[in-house]
TORFIPA-127272 format. One record per residue (C-alpha): residue number from 1; x, y, z. Coordinates in steps of 0.1 Angstrom, whole numbers. Each point is the difference from the previous one (the first is absolute). Layout:
BEGIN
<pt nr="NUM" xx="X" yy="Y" zz="Z"/>
...
END
This chain:
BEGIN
<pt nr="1" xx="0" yy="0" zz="0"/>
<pt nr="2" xx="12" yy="33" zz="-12"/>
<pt nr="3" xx="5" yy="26" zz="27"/>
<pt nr="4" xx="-27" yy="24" zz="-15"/>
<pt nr="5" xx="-24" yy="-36" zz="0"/>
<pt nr="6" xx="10" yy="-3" zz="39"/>
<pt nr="7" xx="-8" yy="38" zz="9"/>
<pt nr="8" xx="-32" yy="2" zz="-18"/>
<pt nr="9" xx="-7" yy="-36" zz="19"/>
<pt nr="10" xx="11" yy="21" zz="32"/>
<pt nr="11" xx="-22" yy="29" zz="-10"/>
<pt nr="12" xx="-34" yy="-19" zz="-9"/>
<pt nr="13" xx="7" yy="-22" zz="34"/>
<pt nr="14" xx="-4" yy="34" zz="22"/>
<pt nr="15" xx="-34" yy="9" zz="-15"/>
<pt nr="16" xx="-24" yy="16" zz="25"/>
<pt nr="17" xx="-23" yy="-26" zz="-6"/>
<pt nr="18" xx="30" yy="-30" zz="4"/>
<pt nr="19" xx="7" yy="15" zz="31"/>
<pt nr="20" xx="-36" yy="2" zz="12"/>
<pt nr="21" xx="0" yy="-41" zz="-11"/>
<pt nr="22" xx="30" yy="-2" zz="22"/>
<pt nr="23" xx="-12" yy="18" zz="32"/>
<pt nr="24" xx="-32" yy="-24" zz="-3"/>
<pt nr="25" xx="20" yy="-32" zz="-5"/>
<pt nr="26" xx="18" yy="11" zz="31"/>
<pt nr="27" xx="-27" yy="12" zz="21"/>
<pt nr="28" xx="-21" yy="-31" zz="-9"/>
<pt nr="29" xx="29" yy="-24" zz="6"/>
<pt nr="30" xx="9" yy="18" zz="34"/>
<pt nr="31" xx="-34" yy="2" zz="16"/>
<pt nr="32" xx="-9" yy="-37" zz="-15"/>
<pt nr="33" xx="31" yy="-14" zz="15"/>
<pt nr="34" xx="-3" yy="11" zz="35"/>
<pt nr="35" xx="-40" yy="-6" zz="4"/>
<pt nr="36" xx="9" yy="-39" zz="-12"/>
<pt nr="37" xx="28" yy="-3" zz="17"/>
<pt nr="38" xx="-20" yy="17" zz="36"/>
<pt nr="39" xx="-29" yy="-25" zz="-12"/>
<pt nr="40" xx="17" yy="-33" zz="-4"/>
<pt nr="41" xx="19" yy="5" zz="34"/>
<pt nr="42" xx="-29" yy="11" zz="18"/>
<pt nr="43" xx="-17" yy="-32" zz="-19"/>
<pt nr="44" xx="28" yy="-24" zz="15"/>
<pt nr="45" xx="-8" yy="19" zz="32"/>
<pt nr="46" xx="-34" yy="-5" zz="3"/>
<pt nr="47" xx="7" yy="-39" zz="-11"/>
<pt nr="48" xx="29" yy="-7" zz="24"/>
<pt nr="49" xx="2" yy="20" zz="28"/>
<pt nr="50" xx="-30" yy="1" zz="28"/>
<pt nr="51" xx="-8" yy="38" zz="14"/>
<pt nr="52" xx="19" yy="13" zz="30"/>
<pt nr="53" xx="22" yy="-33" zz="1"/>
<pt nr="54" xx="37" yy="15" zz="-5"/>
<pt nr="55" xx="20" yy="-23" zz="-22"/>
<pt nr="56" xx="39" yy="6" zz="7"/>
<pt nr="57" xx="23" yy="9" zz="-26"/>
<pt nr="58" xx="32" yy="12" zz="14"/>
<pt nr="59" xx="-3" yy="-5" zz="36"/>
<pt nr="60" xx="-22" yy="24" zz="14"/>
<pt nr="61" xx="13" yy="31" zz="-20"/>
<pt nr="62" xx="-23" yy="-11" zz="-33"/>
<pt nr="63" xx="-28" yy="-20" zz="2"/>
<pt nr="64" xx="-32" yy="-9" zz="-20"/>
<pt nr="65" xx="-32" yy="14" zz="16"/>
<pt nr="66" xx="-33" yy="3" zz="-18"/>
<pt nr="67" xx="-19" yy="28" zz="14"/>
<pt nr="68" xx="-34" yy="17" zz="-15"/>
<pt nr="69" xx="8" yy="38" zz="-2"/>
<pt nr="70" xx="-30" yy="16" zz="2"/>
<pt nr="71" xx="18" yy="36" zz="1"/>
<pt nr="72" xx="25" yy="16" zz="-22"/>
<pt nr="73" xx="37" yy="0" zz="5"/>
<pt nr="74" xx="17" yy="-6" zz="37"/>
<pt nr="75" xx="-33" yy="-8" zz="9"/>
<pt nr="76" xx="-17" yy="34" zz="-4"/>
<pt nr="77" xx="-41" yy="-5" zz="0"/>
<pt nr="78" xx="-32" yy="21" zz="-4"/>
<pt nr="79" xx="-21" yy="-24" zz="21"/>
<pt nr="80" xx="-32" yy="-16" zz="-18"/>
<pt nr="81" xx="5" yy="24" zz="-31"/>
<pt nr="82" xx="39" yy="-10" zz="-5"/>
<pt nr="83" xx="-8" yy="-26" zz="-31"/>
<pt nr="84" xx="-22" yy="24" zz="-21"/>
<pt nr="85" xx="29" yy="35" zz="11"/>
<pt nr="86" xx="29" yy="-20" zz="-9"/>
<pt nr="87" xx="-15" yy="-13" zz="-32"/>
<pt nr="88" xx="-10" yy="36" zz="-10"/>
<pt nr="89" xx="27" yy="14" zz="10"/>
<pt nr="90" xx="22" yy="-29" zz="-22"/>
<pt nr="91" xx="-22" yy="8" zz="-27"/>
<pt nr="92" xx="3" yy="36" zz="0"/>
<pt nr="93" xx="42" yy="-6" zz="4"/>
<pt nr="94" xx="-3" yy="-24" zz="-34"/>
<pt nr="95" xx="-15" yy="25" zz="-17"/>
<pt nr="96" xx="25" yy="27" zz="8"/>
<pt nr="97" xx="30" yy="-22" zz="-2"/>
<pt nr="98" xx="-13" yy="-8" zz="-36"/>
<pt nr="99" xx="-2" yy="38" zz="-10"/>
<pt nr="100" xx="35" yy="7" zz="17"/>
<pt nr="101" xx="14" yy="-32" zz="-23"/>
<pt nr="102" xx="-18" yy="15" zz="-31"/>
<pt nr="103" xx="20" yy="33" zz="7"/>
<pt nr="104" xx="32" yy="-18" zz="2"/>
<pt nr="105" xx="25" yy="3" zz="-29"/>
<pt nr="106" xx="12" yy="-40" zz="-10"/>
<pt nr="107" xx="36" yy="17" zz="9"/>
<pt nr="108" xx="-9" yy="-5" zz="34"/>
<pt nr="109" xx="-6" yy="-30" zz="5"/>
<pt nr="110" xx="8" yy="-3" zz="40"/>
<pt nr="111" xx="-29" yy="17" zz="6"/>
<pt nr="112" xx="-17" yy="-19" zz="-25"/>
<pt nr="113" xx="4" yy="-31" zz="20"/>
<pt nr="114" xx="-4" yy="19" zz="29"/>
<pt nr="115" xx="-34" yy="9" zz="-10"/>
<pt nr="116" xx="-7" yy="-32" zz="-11"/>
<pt nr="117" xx="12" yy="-22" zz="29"/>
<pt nr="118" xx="-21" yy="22" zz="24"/>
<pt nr="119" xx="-29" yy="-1" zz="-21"/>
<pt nr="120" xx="4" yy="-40" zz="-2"/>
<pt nr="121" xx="2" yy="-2" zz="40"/>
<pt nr="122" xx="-28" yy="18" zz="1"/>
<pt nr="123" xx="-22" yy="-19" zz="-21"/>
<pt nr="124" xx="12" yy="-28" zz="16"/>
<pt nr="125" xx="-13" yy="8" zz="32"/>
<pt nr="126" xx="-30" yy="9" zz="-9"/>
<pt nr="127" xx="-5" yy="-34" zz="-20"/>
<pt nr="128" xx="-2" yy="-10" zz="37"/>
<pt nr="129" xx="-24" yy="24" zz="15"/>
<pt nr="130" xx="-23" yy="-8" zz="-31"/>
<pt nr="131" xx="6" yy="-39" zz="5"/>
<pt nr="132" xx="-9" yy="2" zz="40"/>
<pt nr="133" xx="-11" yy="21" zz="26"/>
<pt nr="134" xx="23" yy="-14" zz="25"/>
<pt nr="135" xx="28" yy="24" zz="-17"/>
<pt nr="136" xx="35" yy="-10" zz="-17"/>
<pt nr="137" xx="19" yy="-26" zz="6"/>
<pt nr="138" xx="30" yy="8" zz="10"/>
<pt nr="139" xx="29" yy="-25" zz="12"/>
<pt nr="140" xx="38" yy="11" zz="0"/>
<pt nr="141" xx="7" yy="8" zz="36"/>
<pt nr="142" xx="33" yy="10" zz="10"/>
<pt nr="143" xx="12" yy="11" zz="37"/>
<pt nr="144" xx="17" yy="-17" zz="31"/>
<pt nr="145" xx="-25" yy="-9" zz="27"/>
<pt nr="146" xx="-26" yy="23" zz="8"/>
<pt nr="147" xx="17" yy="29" zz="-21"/>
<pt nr="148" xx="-13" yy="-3" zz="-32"/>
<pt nr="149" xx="-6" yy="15" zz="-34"/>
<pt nr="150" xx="-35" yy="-2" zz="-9"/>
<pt nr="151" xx="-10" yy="-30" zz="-22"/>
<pt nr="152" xx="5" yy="8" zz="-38"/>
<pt nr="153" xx="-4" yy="-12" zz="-37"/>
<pt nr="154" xx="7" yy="2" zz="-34"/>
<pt nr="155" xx="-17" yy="29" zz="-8"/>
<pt nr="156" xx="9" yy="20" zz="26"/>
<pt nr="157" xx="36" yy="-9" zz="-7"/>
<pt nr="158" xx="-8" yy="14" zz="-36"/>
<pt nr="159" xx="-20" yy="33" zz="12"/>
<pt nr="160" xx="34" yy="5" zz="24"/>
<pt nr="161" xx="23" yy="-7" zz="-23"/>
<pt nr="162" xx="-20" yy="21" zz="-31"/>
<pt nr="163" xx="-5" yy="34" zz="24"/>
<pt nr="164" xx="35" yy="-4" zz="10"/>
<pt nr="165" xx="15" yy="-2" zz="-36"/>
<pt nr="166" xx="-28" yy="28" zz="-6"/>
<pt nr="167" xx="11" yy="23" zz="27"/>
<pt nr="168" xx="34" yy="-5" zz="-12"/>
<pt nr="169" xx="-6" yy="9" zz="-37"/>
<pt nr="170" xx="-19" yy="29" zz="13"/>
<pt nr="171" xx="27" yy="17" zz="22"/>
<pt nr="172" xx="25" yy="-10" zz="-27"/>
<pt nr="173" xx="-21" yy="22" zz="-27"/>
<pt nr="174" xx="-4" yy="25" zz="25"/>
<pt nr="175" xx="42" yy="2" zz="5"/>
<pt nr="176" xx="2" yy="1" zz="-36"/>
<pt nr="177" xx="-26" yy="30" zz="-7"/>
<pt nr="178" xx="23" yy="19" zz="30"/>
<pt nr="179" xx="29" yy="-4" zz="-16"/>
<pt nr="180" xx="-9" yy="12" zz="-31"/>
<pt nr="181" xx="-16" yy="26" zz="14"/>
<pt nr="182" xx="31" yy="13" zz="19"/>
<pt nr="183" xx="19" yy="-2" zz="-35"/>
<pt nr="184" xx="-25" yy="21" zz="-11"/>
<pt nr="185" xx="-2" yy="25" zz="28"/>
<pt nr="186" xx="32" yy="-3" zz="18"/>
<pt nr="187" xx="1" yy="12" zz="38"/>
<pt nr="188" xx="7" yy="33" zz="6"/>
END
């Protein structure tokens, strides 16, 4: 292939509408990979494991313990109302996540999969809430004896993950926008 050949290849391949293609394929991939993989372990939860019955892992410090979270994360709850809030409020978080990833330029793809990985944690979740009223399963419980971290899963491992990768790529574009701004208007 000729060089021209390659950089018209090049040139057709960054097409607003290739990289709208891209950015789907990604997004789609990202959020579908962490809902099935937060389904099938919470699947093989829900077959092996019985509720409140730790299963040790490594000693004491990581065990297996199914628990129903009827809250939101580290155990945060609304009382009666807590299923219906938390799935409005996941909704209403999709919904934004999706128009922040729509305003994202393929070039950044952190936040991309930032966006993405929340958004799939999210959903997750909520597949739960919809599923059962006695809340998410959660199972991943890490801590030495009575001091522990509160029980986790998959998705919440994606939401923490994503809004740290998205807080990052946020405070990076902010140090970026400063710096060019103090190029531009130099300190007196």
């Amino acid at each position: 292939m000729t060089d021209t050949a390659m950089q018209g290849s090049r040139a057709r391949a960054e097409t607003p509408a290739d990289e709208a293609r891209r950015k789907i394929a990604l997004y789609l991939a990202m959020v579908g990979g962490v809902v099935v993989l937060d389904q099938l372990t919470k699947m093989l939860v829900l077959r092996e494991l019985r509720p409140y019955s730790p299963v040790q892992v490594l000693g004491d410090v990581f065990r297996l313990t199914f628990i129903y979270n009827t809250g939101a994360a580290f155990g945060l709850h609304l009382g009666d109302a807590s299923r219906w809030v938390f799935m409005g409020l996941a909704a209403v978080a999709v919904v934004v996540l999706w128009m922040m990833f729509r305003g994202t330029p393929w070039r950044d793809r952190a936040r991309l999969i930032a966006i993405a990985s929340v958004t799939g944690g999210a959903i997750g979740n909520v597949v739960d809430r919809v599923r059962s009223s006695r809340g998410v399963i959660d199972f991943l419980d890490f801590g030495v004896g009575e001091y522990r971290w509160p029980v986790f899963n998959v998705a919440d491992i994606a939401v923490t993950l994503g809004a740290l990768l998205l807080a990052f790529s946020l405070w990076r574009e902010e140090q970026k926008i400063e710096q060019e701004l103090d190029v531009t208007d130099p300190a007196e």
